[in-house]
C-alpha positions as CSV (number, residue, x, y, z in Angstrom):
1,X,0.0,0.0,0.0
2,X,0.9,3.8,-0.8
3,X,2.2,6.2,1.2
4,X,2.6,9.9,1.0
5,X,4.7,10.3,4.1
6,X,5.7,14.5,2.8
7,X,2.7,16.5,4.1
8,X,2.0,14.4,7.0
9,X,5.6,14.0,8.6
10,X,6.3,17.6,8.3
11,X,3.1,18.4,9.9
12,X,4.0,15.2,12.4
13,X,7.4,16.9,13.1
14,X,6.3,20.5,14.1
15,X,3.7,19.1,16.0
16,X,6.0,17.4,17.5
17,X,8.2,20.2,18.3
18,X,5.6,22.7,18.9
19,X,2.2,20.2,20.4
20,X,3.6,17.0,21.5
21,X,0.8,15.8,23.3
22,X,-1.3,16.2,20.3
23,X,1.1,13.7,18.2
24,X,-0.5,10.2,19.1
25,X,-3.7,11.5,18.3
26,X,-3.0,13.0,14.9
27,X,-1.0,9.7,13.9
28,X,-4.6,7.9,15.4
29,X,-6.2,10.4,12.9
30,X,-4.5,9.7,9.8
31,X,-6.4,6.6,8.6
32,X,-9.8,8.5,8.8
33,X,-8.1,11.5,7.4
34,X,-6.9,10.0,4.3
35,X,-10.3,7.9,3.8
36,X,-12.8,11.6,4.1
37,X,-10.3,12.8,1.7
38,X,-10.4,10.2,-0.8
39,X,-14.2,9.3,-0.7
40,X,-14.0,13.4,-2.0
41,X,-12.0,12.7,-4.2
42,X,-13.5,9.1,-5.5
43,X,-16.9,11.1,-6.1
44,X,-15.4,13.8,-8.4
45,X,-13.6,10.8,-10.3
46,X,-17.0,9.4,-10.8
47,X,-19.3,12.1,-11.7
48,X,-16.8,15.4,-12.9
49,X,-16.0,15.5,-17.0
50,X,-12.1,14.7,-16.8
51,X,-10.9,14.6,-19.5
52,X,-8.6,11.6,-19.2
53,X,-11.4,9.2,-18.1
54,X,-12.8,7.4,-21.5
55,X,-15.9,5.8,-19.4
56,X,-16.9,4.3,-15.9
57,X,-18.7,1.0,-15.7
58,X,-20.3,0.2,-12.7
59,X,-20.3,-3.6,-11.6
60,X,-21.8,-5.8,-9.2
61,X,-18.6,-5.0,-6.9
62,X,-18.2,-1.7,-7.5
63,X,-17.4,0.9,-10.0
64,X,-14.7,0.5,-13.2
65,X,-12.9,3.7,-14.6
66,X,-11.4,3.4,-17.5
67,X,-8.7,5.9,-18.3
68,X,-7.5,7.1,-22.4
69,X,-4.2,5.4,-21.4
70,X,-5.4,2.0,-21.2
71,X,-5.2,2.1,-17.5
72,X,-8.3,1.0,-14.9
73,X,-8.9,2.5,-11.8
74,X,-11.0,0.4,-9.4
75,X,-13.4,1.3,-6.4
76,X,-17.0,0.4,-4.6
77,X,-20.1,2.3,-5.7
78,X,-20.4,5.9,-5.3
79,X,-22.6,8.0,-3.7
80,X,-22.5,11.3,-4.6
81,X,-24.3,13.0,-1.5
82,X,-22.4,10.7,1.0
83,X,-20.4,12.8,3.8
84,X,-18.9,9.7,5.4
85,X,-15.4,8.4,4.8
86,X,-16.7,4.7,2.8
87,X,-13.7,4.6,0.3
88,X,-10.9,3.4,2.1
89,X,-8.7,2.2,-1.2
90,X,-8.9,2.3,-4.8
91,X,-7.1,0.3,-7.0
92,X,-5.0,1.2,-10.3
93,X,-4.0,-1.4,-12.4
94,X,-2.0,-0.8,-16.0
95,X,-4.5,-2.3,-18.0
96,X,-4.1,-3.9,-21.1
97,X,-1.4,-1.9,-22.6
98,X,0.7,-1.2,-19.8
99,X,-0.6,2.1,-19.2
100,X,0.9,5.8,-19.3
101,X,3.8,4.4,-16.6
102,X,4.7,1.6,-18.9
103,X,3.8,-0.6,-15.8
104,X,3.2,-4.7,-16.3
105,X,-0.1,-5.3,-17.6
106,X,-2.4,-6.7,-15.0
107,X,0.0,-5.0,-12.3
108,X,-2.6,-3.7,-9.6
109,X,-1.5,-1.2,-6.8
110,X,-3.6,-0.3,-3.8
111,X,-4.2,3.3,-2.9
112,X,-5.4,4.7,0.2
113,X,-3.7,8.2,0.0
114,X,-5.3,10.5,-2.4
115,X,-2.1,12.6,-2.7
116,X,-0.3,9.3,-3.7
117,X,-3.0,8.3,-6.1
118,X,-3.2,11.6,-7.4
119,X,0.3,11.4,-8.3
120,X,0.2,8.1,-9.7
121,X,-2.3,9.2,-12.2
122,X,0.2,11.6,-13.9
123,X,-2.5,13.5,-15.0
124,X,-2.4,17.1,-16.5
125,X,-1.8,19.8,-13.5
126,X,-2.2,16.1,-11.2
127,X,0.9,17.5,-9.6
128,X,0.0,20.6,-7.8
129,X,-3.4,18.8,-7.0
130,X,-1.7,16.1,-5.5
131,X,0.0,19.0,-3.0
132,X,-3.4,20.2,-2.3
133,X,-4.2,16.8,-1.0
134,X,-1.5,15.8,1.0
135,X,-2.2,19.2,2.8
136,X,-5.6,18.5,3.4
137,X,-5.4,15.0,4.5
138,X,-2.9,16.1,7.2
139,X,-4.7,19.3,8.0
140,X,-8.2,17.2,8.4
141,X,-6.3,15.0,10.5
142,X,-4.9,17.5,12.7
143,X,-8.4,19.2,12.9
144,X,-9.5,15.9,14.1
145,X,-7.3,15.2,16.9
146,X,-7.4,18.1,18.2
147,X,-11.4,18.0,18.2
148,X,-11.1,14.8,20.3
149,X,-10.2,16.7,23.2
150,X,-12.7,19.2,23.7
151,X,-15.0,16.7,25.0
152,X,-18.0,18.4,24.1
153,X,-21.5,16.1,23.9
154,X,-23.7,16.8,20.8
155,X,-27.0,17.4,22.7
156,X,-24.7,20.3,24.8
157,X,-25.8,23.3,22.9
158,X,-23.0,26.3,22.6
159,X,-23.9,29.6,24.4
160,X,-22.5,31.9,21.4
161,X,-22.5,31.8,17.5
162,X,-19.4,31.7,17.1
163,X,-19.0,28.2,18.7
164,X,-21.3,27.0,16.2
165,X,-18.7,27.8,13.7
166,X,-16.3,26.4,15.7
167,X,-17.7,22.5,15.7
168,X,-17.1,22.1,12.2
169,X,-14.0,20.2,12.0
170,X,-14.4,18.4,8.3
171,X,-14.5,21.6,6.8
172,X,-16.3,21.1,2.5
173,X,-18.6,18.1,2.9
174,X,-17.6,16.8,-0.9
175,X,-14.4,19.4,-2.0
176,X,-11.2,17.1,-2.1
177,X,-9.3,20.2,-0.4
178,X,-11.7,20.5,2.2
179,X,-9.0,20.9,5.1
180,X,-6.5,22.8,3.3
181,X,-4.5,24.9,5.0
182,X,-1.7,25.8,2.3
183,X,0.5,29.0,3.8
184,X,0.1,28.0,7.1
185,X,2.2,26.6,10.0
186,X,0.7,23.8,12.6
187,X,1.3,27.2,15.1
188,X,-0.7,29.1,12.6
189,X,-3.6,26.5,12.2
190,X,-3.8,26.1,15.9
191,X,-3.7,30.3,16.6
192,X,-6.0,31.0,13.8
193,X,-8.2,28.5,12.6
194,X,-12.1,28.0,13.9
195,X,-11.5,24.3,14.1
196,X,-8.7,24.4,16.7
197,X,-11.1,27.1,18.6
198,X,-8.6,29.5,20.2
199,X,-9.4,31.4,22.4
200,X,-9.4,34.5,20.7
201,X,-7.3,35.9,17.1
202,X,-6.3,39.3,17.8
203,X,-6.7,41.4,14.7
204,X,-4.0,44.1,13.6
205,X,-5.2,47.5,12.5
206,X,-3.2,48.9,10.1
207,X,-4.5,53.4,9.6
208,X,-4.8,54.4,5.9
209,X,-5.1,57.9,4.6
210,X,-8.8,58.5,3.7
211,X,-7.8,59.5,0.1
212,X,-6.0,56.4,-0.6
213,X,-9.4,54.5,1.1
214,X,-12.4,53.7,-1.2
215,X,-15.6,53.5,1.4
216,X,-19.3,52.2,1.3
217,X,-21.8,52.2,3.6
218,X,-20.9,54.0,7.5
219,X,-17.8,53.1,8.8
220,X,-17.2,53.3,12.6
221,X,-15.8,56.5,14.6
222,X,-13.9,53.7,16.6
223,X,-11.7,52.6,13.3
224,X,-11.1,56.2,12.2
225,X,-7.8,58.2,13.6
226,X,-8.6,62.1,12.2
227,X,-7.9,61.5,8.7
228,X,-6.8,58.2,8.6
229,X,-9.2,54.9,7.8
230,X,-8.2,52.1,10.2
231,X,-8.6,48.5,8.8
232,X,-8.1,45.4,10.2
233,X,-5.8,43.1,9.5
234,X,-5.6,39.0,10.1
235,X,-2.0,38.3,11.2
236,X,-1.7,35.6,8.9
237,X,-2.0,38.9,6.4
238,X,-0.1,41.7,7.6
239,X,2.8,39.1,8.0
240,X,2.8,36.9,4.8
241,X,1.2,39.1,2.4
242,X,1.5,42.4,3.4
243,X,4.8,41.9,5.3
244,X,3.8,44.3,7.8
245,X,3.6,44.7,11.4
246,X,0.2,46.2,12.4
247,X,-0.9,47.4,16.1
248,X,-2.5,44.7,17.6
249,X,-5.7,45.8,18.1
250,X,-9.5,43.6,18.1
251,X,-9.7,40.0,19.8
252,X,-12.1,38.0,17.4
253,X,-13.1,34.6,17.6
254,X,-12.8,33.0,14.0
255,X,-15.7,31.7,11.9
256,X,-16.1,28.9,9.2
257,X,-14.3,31.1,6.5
258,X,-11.6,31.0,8.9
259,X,-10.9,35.0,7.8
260,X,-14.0,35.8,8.9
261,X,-14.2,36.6,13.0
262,X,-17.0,37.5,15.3
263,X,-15.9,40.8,17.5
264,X,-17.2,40.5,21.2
265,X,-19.7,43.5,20.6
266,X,-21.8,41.5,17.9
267,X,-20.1,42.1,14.4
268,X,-18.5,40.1,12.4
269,X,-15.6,41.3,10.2
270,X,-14.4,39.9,6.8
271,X,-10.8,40.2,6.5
272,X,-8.5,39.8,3.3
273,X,-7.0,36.6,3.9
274,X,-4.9,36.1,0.7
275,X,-4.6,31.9,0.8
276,X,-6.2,29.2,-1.3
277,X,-8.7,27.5,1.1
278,X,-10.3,25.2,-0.9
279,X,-10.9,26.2,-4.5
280,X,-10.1,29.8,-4.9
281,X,-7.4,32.7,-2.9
282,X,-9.5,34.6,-0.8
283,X,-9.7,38.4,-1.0
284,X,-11.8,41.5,-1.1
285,X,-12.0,42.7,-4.2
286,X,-12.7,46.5,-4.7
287,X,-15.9,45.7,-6.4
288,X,-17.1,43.6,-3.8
289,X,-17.0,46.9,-1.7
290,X,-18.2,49.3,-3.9
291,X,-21.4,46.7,-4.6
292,X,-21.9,46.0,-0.8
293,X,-24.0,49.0,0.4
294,X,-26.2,48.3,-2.7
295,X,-26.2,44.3,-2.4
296,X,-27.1,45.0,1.9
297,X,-30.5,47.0,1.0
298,X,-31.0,44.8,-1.7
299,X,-31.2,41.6,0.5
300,X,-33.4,43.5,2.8
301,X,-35.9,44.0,-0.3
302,X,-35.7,40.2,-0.9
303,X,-35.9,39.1,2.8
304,X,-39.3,41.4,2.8
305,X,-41.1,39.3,0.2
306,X,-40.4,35.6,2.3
307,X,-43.3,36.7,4.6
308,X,-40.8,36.4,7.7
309,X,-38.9,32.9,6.8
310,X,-35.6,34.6,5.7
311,X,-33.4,37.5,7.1
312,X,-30.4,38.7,5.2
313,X,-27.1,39.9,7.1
314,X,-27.4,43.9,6.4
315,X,-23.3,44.8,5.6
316,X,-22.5,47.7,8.2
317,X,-19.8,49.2,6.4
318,X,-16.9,48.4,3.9
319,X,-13.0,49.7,3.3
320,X,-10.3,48.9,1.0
321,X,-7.1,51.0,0.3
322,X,-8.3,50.1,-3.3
323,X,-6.3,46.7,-3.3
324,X,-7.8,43.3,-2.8
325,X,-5.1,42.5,-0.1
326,X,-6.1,45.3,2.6
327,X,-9.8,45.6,3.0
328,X,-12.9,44.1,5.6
329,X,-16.4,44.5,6.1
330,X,-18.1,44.7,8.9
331,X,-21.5,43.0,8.8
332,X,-24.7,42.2,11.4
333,X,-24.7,39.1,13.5
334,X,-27.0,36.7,12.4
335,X,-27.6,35.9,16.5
336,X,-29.6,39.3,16.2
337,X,-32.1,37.6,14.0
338,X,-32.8,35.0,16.8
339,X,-35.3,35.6,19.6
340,X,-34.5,34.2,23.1
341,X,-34.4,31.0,23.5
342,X,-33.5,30.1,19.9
343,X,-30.4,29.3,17.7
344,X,-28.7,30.5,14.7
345,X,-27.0,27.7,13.0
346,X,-25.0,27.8,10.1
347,X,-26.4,25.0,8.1
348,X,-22.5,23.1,7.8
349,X,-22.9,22.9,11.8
350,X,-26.4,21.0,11.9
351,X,-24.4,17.0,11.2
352,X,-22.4,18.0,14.4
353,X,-25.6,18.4,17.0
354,X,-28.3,15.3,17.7
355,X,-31.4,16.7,16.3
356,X,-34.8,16.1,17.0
357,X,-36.5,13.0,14.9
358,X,-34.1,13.9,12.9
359,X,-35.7,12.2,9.3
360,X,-38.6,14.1,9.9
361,X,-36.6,17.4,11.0
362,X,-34.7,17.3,7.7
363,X,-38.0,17.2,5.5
364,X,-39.1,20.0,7.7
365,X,-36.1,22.0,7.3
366,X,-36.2,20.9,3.5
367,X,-39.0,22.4,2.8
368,X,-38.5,25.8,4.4
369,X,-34.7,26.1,2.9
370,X,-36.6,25.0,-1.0
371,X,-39.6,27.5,-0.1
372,X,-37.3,30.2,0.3
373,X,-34.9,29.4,-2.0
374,X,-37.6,28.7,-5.0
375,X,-39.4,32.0,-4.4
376,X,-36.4,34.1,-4.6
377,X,-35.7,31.7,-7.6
378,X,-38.9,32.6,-9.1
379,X,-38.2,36.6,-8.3
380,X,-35.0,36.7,-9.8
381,X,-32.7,35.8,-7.3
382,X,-30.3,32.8,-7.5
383,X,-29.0,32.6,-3.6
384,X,-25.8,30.5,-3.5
385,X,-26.8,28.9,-0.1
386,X,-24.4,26.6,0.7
387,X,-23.5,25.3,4.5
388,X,-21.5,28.2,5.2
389,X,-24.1,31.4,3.6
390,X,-27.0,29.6,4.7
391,X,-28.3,29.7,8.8
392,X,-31.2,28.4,10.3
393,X,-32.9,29.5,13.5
394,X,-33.8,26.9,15.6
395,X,-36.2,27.1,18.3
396,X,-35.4,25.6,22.1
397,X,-36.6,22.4,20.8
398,X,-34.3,22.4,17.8
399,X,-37.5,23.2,15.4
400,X,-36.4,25.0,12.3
401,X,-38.1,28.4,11.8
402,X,-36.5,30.9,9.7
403,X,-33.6,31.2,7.7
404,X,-30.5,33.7,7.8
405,X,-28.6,34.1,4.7
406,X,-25.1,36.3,4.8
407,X,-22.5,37.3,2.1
408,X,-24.5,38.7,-0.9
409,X,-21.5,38.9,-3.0
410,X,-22.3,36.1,-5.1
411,X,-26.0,35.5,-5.5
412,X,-26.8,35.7,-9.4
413,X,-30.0,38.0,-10.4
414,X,-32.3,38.1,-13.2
415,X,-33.3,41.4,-14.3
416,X,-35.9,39.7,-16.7
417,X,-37.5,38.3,-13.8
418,X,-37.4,40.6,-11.2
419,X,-38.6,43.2,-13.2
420,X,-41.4,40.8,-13.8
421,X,-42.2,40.8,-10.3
422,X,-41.5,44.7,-9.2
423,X,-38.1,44.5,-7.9
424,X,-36.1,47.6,-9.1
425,X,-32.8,47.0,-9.3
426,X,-30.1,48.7,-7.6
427,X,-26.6,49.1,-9.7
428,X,-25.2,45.6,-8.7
429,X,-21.9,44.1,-10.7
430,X,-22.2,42.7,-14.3
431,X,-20.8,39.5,-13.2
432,X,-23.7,39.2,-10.5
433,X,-26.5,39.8,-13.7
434,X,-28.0,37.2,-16.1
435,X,-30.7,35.6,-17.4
436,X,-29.9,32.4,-18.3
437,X,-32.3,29.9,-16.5
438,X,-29.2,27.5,-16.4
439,X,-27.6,29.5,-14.9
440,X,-29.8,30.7,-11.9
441,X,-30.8,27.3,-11.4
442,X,-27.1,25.9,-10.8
443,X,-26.1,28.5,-8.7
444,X,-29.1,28.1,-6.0
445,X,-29.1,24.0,-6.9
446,X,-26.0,23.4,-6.7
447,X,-25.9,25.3,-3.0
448,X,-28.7,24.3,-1.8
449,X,-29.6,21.2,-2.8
450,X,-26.3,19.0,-3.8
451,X,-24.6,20.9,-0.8
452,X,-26.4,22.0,1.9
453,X,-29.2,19.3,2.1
454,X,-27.3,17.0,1.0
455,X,-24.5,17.3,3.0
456,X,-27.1,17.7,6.6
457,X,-28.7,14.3,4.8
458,X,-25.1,12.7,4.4
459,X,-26.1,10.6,1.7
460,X,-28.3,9.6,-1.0
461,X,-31.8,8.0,0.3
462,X,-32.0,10.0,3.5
463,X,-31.5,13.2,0.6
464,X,-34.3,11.5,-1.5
465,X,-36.5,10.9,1.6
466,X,-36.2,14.9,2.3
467,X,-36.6,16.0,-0.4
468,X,-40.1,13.6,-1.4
469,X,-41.5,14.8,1.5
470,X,-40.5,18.6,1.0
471,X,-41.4,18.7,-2.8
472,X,-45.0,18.4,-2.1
473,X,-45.6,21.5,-0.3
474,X,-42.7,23.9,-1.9
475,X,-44.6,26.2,-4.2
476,X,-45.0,24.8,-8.2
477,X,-43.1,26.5,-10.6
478,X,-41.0,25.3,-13.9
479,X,-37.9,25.5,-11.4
480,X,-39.7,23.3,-9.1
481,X,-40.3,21.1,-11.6
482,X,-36.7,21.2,-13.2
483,X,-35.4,20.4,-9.4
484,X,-37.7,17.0,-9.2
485,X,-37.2,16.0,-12.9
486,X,-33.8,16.4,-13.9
487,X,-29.9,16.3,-13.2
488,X,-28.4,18.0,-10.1
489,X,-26.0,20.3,-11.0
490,X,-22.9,20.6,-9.4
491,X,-19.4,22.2,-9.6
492,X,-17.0,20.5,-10.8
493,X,-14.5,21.2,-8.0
494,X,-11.8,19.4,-8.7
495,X,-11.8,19.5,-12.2
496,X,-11.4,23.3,-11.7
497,X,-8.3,22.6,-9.7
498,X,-6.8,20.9,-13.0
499,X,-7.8,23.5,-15.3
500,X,-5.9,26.6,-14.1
501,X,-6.5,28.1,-17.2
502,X,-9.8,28.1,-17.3
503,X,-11.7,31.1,-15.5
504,X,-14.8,30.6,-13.5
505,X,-17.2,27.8,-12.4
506,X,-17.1,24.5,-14.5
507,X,-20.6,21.8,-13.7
508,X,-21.2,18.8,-13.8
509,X,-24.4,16.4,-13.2
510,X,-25.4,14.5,-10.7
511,X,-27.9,12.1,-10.2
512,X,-31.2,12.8,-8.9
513,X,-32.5,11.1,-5.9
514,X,-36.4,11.8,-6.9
515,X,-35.6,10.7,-10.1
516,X,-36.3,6.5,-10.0
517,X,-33.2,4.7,-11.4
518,X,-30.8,7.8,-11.6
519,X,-27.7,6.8,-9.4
C-alpha cells in the first residue's frame, strides 16, 4: 500500500516540536483522514468531465474507470451525497497496454492516500493537485485530533454563535481540499483557525489615509484616527502578504471562512486573507465593496417578500485602500435575528448536533430552505446557499423556523425576472446579472440542494426521503419542476483545480434522488 509520508511528517514533526501531546492522536487520525479525503475525491472521479477518463462502468462490486491510457482505476459504488469516509482504497491497475507508466499489464497497486493516487495518475496539473491533497489530509487530521479533546457532547448546545462555527471540524462536505490549509504553519492553524477554537485571534489595525481608502456604507468612529481609515488586519495577512507589522488591536473569535471573526460587541468582520482555502485565494475585491452597500439594501428587499422565513445579514460598512489585499467589512450578526431561546446555525454545523427525529426534522427543514430558495428563484434571485451562507434559526426544541442568509456577494440575479415581479434594481456588478435559467438554477441548486441538504442528509436515500417529502408543499413553478425531474447540478470542484486556465465555475451532473433509477 501507498504512502505519501511529505505532508504528514512535516506536519508530524512540528507538531511534534511545537504540540507533542497532540502527536499520538494526529497519527490515530490519519487513517480517517486520508479515507474523508479520498471518498472526496473518488466522487469527483466518478461524476466530474475529466478529460482523461474514457468511461466508468459500474459492476456488481463496484465501480470501473477506464482511463485514455489503457489504465483501470477500481473502487466500490459511489454515492455522490455521502459525507462519510466509505472509500478506504482504490485500486490502479496498468491495463491492457501497460498504461501511461509503462507498468506490467495486469499490475494492480492499492491506494489509500489521495495525494499518492493523485500522483500516480500523472494527470495534467495532477501534480500541484496532489500537494493540495497531501495538505488537506494532514490538516483534516490535525483538525481531528485536536477536536477529540474538547469533550463536548452533541446534545450540549453552545452559548454563542461563534461556537457553532467552531464545531465544524471536516470543513467542504464533498471538496477534495476540504482541510486545506496551504501557507500556514501547525502554530498558525492552531492560533488562527475555527476548528482548533482558540481562544481569541487578535486582529491588527493597520491606519490608511482617507484619500488612498475607497468606502461604502458607514464606517465606525472607533476605526477612524482624524484623517486616517483604520482597517483590520488577520495576522496571517499583515505578516505573509502584506509583510507588515500592524498594532495589535480587536480579539475576534474566528468563523467557518476561517478570515471571517466575530468581534465581542456582535459584528462580524471579513478580512483579506490572501490563501487558497479550498478552490479559490480569498480576497476582497474593490468591487465587492463598492457593490456591498447596494447588495445589503437589496437583501433586505428580498428578505421582505419571504413573509418572515428569511433575514439577510445587512453589511455595516466596507474599506479597501483600493487593493484586494487590505480591506474588511463589517457585517450584522446573524444571532440578532434570533429571539430568546433560539439558535442561529449555520447549516455546515447541523451534522455535528443530535437533532430532533431527525428524518422528519430534515424534510421540515427541506421544505422551508426549498420554499425560500424557489421563491427568490422565481423573483430573480439565485442565492448561492451553501453550508456556510445559509443559517437556520432553531427554536429551544431544535425546530427549524426561519432562515438567515449572509454574504451577498455572489448570489446571481435576473433582471428579466425581477422586473417581472416589481423588484427595481439597484446598480449591482455585471458578473452578478443574467438571465440564463441555467444558470440561476445551478447557482441556488447546486448550493442548496447538492450541498447544503445533501450534505445535513449525508447521503443519497436520507437526501431523496427529504426532499419527497419537502417537494410536495414547496410552491410549483417550472424550477420546481426542473429540481424534481432532472440532473443536479454541481461544480466541478476538482476538475477546476486541473484547469488553471480556465476562469470561472465549470458543472457537472449528478444524479437525482427523486428521479427513479438515476444513481
Amino acid at each position: 500500500m501507498h504512502r505519501s509520508p511529505t505532508a504528514e511528517a512535516e506536519l508530524a514533526a512540528e507538531l511534534a516540536a511545537l504540540r507533542p501531546a497532540l502527536g499520538p492522536r494526529f497519527a490515530a487520525a490519519l487513517p480517517g483522514a486520508r479515507a474523508a479525503v479520498l471518498t472526496r475525491l473518488w466522487r469527483a472521479l466518478a461524476h466530474e468531465p475529466l478529460p482523461w477518463i474514457a468511461r466508468r462502468e459500474p459492476g456488481r462490486e463496484g465501480l470501473t474507470l477506464h482511463l485514455r491510457d489503457g489504465r483501470r482505476l477500481h473502487g466500490p459504488h459511489a454515492d455522490p451525497y455521502a459525507t462519510a469516509g466509505y472509500v478506504t482504497e482504490v485500486r490502479l491497475d496498468a491495463g491492457a497496454g501497460g498504461g501511461a507508466g509503462g507498468g506490467v499489464a495486469g499490475r494492480e497497486a492499492v491506494h489509500v492516500d489521495p495525494a499518492r493516487l493523485m500522483t500516480d495518475l500523472a494527470v495534467p496539473h495532477g501534480g500541484s493537485l496532489a500537494d493540495e491533497l497531501g495538505h488537506s489530509t494532514a490538516s483534516l487530521a490535525l483538525s481531528r485530533a485536536g477536536h477529540a479533546s474538547f469533550g463536548r457532547h452533541p446534545n450540549e448546545w453552545p452559548a454563542h454563535d461563534w461556537e457553532w462555527e467552531q464545531r465544524v471540524v471536516d470543513g467542504h462536505p464533498y471538496h477534495p481540499n476540504c482541510r486545506s490549509r496551504p501557507g500556514f504553519s501547525v502554530a498558525e492553524q492552531l492560533a488562527y483557525a475555527p476548528e482548533h477554537r482558540p481562544r481569541s485571534v487578535r486582529l491588527g489595525l493597520l491606519p490608511v489615509p482617507a484619500g488612498e481608502c475607497l468606502v461604502s456604507g458607514v464606517w465606525p468612529s472607533e476605526l477612524r484616527d482624524g484623517e486616517r481609515v483604520v482597517i483590520p488586519v488577520h495576522p496571517w495577512q499583515a505578516q505573509h502578504v502584506l509583510k507588515r507589522t500592524c498594532e495589535e488591536g480587536l480579539a475576534a473569535h474566528p468563523l467557518m471562512s476561517l478570515r471571517t471573526l466575530a468581534l465581542p460587541d456582535g459584528p462580524h468582520v471579513k478580512t483579506a486573507l490572501s490563501a487558497r482555502l479550498t478552490s479559490s485565494v480569498r480576497d476582497i475585491s474593490v468591487g465587492s465593496v463598492t457593490a456591498s452597500a447596494a447588495l445589503s439594501a437589496f437583501g433586505e428587499t428580498l428578505a421582505a417578500r419571504t413573509d418572515g422565513l428569511l433575514h439577510t445579514t445587512r453589511t455595516l460598512g466596507a474599506v479597501t485602500a483600493r487593493t484586494p489585499d487590505l480591506a474588511a467589512l463589517l457585517r450584522e450578526s446573524p444571532a440578532v435575528y434570533a429571539a430568546r431561546g433560539e439558535h442561529v446555525v449555520p447549516v455546515a454545523a447541523l451534522a455535528t448536533t443530535e437533532l430532533p427525529a431527525r428524518a422528519g426534522w430534515l424534510a421540515e427543514f427541506a421544505r422551508l430552505a426549498l420554499t425560500v430558495g424557489l421563491r427568490l428563484l422565481e423573483l430573480g434571485v439565485a442565492l448561492e446557499a451553501h453550508g456556510q451562507n445559509l443559517l437556520v434559526v432553531l427554536s429551544a426544541s431544535g425546530a427549524p423556523l426561519r432562515l438567515v442568509y449572509r454574504d451577498l456577494a455572489d448570489i446571481r440575479v435576473s433582471p428579466a425576472r425581477t422586473a417581472r415581479h416589481g423588484l427595481t434594481l439597484p446598480k449591482l456588478p455585471e458578473r452578478i446579472l443574467t438571465d440564463d435559467v441555467t444558470a440561476l438554477r445551478r447557482k441556488l441548486f447546486g448550493s442548496l440542494v447538492a450541498g447544503a441538504l445533501a450534505g445535513t442528509a449525508g447521503s443519497r436515500e436520507a437526501l431523496r426521503a427529504a426532499l419527497a417529502a419537502a417537494v410536495r408543499e414547496v410552491p410549483s413553478t417550472a424550477d420546481t419542476a426542473a429540481l424534481c425531474e432532472e440532473p443536479l447540478p454541481v461544480k466541478a470542484l476538482t476538475l477546476m483545480r486541473l484547469s488553471p486556465g480556465v476562469s470561472g465555475d465549470q458543472w457537472t451532473e449528478l444524479p437525482n434522488p427523486l428521479v427513479a433509477g438515476e444513481g
